[in-house]
C-alpha positions in Angstrom: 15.6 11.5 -13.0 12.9 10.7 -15.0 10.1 10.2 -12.6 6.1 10.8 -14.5 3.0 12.7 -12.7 -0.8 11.2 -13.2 -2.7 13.6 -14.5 -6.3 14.2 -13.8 -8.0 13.6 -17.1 -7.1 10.4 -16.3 -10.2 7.7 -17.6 -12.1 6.6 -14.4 -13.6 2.6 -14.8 -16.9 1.0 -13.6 -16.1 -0.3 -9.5 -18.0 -3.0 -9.5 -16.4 -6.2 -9.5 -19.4 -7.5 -12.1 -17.6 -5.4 -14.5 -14.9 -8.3 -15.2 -15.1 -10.1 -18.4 -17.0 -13.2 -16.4 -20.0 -13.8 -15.7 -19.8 -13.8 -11.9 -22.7 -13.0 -9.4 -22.2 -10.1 -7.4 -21.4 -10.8 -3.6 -20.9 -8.5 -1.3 -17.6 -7.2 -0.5 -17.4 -6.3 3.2 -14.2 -5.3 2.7 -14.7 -2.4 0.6 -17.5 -1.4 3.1 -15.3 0.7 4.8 -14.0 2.5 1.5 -17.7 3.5 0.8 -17.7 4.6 4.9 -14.8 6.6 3.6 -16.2 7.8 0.4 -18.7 9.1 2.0 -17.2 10.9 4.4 -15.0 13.1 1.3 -11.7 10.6 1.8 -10.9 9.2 -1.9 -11.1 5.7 -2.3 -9.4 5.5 -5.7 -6.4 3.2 -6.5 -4.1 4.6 -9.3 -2.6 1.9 -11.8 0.1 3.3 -14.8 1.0 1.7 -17.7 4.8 2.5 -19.5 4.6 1.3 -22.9 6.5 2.1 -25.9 9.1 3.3 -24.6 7.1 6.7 -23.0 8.6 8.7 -20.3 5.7 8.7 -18.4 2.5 6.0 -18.0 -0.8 6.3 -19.2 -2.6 6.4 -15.4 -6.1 4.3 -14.8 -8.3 4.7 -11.7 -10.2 2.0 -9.8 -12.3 1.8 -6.6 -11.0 0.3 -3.4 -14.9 -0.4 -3.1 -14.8 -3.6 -5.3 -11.3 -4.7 -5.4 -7.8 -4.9 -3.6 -4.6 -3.9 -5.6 -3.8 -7.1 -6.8 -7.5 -7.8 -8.0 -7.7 -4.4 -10.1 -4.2 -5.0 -11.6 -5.0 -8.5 -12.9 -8.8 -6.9 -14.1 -7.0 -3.9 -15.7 -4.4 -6.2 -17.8 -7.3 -8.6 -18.3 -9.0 -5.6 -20.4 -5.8 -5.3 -22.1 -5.8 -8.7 -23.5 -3.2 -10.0 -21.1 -4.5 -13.0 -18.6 -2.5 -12.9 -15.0 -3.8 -16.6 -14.6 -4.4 -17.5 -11.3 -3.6 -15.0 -8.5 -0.8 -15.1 -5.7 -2.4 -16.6 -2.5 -1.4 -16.4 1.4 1.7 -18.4 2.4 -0.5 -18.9 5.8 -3.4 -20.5 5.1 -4.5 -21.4 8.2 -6.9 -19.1 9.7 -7.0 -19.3 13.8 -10.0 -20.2 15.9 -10.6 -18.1 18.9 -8.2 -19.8 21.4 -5.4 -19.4 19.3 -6.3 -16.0 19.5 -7.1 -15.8 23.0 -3.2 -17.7 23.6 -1.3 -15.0 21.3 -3.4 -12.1 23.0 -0.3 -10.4 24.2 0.4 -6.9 22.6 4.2 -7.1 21.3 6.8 -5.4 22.3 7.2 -2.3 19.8 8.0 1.9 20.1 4.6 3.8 20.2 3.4 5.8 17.6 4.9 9.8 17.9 5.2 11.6 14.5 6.6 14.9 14.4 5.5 16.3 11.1 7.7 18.9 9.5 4.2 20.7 8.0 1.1 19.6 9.3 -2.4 21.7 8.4 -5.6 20.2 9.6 -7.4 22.5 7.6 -6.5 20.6 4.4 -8.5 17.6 5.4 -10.4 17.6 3.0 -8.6 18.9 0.2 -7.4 16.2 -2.3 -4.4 15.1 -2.7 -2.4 15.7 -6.1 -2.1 12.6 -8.5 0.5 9.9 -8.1 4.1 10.0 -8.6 5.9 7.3 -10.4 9.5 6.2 -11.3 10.4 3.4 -13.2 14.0 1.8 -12.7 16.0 -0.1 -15.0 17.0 -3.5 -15.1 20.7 -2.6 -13.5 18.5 -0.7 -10.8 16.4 -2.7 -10.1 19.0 -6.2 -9.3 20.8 -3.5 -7.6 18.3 -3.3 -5.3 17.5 -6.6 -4.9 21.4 -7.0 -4.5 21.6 -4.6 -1.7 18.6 -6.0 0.0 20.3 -9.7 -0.3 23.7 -8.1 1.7 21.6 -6.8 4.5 20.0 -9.9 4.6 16.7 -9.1 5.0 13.7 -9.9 2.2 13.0 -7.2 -0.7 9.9 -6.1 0.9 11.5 -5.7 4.0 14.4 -3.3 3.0 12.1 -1.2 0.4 10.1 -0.4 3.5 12.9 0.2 5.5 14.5 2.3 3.0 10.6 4.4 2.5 10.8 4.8 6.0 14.2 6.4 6.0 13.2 9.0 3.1 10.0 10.0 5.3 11.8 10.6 7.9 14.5 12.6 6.0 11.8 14.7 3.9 8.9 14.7 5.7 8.8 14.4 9.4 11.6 14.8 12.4 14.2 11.9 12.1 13.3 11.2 15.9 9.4 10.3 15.5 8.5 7.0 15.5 6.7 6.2 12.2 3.9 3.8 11.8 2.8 2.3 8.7 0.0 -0.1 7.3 1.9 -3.4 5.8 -0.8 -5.1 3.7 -1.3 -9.0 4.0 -2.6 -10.8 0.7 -5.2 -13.6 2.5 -6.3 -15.0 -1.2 -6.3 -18.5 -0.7 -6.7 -18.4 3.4 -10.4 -16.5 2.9 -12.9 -17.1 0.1 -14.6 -13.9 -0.2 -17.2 -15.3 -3.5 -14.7 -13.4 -6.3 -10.8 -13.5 -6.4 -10.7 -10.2 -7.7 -12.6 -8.8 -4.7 -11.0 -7.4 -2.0 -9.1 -10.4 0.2 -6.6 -7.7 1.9 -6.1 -7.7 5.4 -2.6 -5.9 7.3 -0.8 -4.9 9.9 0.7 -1.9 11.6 3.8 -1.5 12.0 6.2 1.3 13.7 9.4 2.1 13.2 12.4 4.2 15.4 15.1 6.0 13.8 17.5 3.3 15.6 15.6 0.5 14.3 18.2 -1.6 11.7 16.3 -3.8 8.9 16.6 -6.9 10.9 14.8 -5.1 14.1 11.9 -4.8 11.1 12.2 -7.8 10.1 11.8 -9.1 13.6 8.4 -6.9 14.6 6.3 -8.2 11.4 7.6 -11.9 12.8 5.9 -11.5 15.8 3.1 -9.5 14.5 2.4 -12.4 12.2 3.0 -15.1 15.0 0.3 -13.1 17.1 -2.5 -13.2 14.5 -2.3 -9.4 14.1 -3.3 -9.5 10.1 -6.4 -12.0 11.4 -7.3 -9.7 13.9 -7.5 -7.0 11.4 -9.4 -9.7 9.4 -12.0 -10.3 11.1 -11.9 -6.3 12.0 -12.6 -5.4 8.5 -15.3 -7.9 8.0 -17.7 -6.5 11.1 -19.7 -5.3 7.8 -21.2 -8.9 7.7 -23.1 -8.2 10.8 -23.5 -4.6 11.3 -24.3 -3.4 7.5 -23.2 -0.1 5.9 -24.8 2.2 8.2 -22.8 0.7 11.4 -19.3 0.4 9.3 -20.3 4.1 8.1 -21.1 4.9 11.9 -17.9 2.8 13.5 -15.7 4.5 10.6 -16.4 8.2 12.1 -15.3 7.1 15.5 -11.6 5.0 14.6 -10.9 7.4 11.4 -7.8 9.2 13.1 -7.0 12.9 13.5 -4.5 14.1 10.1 -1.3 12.7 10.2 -1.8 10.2 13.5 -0.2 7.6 11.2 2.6 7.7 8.8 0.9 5.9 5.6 0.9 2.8 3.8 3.8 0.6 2.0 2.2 -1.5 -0.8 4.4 -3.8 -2.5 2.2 -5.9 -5.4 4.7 -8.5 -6.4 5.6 -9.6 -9.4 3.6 -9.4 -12.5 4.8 -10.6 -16.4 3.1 -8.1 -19.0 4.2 -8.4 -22.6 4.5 -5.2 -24.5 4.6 -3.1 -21.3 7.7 -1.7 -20.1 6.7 -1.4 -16.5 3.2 -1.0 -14.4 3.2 1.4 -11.7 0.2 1.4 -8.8 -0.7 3.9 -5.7 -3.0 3.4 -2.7 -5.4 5.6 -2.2 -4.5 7.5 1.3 -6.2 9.7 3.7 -5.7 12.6 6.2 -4.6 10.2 9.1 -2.2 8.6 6.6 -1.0 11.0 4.5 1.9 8.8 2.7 1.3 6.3 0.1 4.4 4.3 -1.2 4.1 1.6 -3.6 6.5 -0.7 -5.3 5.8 -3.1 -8.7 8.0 -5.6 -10.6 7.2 -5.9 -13.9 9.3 -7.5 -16.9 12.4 -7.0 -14.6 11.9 -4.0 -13.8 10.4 -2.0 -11.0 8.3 1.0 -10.1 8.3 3.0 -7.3 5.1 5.7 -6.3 4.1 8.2 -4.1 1.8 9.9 -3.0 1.3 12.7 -0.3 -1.9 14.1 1.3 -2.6 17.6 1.5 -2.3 17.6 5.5 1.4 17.3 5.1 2.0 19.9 2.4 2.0 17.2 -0.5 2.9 18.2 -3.9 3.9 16.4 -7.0 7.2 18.5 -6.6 8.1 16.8 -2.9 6.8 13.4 -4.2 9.3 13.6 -6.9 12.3 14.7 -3.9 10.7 11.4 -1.9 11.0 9.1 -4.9 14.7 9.9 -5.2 15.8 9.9 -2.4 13.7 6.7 -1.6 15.8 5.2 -5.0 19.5 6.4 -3.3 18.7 4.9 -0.3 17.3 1.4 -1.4 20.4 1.2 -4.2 23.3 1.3 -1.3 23.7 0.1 2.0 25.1 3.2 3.0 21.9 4.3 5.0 22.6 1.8 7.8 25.3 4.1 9.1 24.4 6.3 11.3 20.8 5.3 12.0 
């Protein structure tokens, strides 16, 4: 395998969202409030994007706030410094935000296992230690429509199976194959929201859990009637409490819903598709934090994708067991043979 580790003399850029080539006036991004409420309290905000290029082994890694931009918005600034305009950027396929009696109508909680992780290591006391610097392995073009071939004869979308298949390498190398995983599924609202800069953060999500005897299609099925319910909105309008309450009651509200180490499984974050001459692949990782201690990210660039992890401290994360995720996450999302026996 030839998977690459970031290292930590990695360049850091300016996090400001002025820093783009335009001209733009700053607005504020109440967003990224609660990644400075974060910040402050010790949890990195950084996201991690890598470049392969000339045929290298391994990417050359860049670093950019979660303060000022989503993942999409500090790809398309990174590759913009590079020469390389992304053009305009994917938007929501909903665009249709809800008033408050939709809402009130879908207000139901869904049907869906409760959260219950049984971590194989778990030490509070690494809290606030930070975690090592991202993983990455980039597939080849036979891999990577392998994938996509595999994913087509469950019959369930890309995105869909890559987190099914993350979720099955967790639970094989991380946690008890019994707990019931829960992960954050981000939700691209460009388009649906007009936050005063498209490179700003316009991320919203949902959560999502998952049981050992929960097929693809099950999956498939909760983030339906997540969606139908409003769930990423809710979150939405969540995340954006900054407009009314400032910094100093996100900071305040952050301290209070943060989550104990390893309450939640992690985050998936799948960034599309992105066309990138001279590049032979872009790899990206989400920051993290003690209460979700996994990060697993997926790219496509030029035909070929990227897969990244990530693992916190809390959970005894290392490079080396990143590297053991990463292939195993590979051999699972290549075959169909992990639906037997699940």
């Amino acid at each position: 395998m030839n998977a690459s580790v970031g290292k930590d003399k990695l360049v850091s850029f300016s996090s400001s969202s002025s820093s783009s080539s335009d001209n733009s006036p700053r607005v504020k991004d109440y967003v990224g409030m609660w990644y400075e409420a974060r910040r402050r309290c010790g949890v990195d905000d950084s996201m991690w994007f890598g470049f392969y290029e000339f045929g290298e082994p391994t990417p050359v890694w860049k670093r950019r706030s979660h303060r000022f931009s989503d993942g999409i918005g500090a790809l398309s600034e990174l590759l913009l410094e590079r020469g390389h305009d992304s053009g305009a950027l994917p938007v929501s396929r909903n665009l249709q935000k809800p008033d408050w009696r939709a809402l009130w109508r879908t207000r139901q909680v869904i049907d869906a296992p409760v959260t219950n992780i049984k971590w194989n290591h778990l030490d509070v006391g690494q809290q606030h230690s930070q975690g090592h610097a991202p993983v990455s392995l980039l597939l080849s073009i036979e891999q990577t429509q392998q994938i996509e071939a595999t994913a087509a004869a469950v019959g369930v979308s890309l995105t869909m199976w890559l987190l099914w298949t993350a979720d099955r390498a967790s639970r094989s190398i991380l946690a008890d194959s019994n707990s019931i995983m829960s992960w954050v599924f981000p939700v691209n609202l460009r388009g649906a929201v007009d936050c005063g800069h498209p490179r700003m953060n316009h991320s919203s999500g949902l959560m999502v859990t998952l049981a050992r005897d929960m097929a693809p299609t099950a999956l498939r099925a909760q983030i339906s009637a997540r969606f139908a319910r409003y769930e990423h909105w809710r979150t939405w309008f969540s995340l954006n409490l900054g407009r009314y309450i400032g910094q100093l009651g996100i900071s305040a509200l952050y301290r209070l819903v943060k989550g104990t180490p390893g309450r939640h499984t992690g985050s998936y974050s799948n960034l599309g598709e992105w066309n990138a001459p001279h590049l032979d692949g872009i790899a990206c990782s989400a920051p993290g934090s003690p209460a979700y201690p996994v990060s697993v990210s997926t790219v496509l660039c030029n035909k070929r994708r990227t897969f990244a992890c990530r693992l916190h401290p809390v959970i005894g994360g290392s490079s080396e067991r990143s590297i053991e995720f990463l292939t195993l996450w590979r051999e699972l999302s290549c075959t169909t043979d992990a639906l037997s026996g699940w």
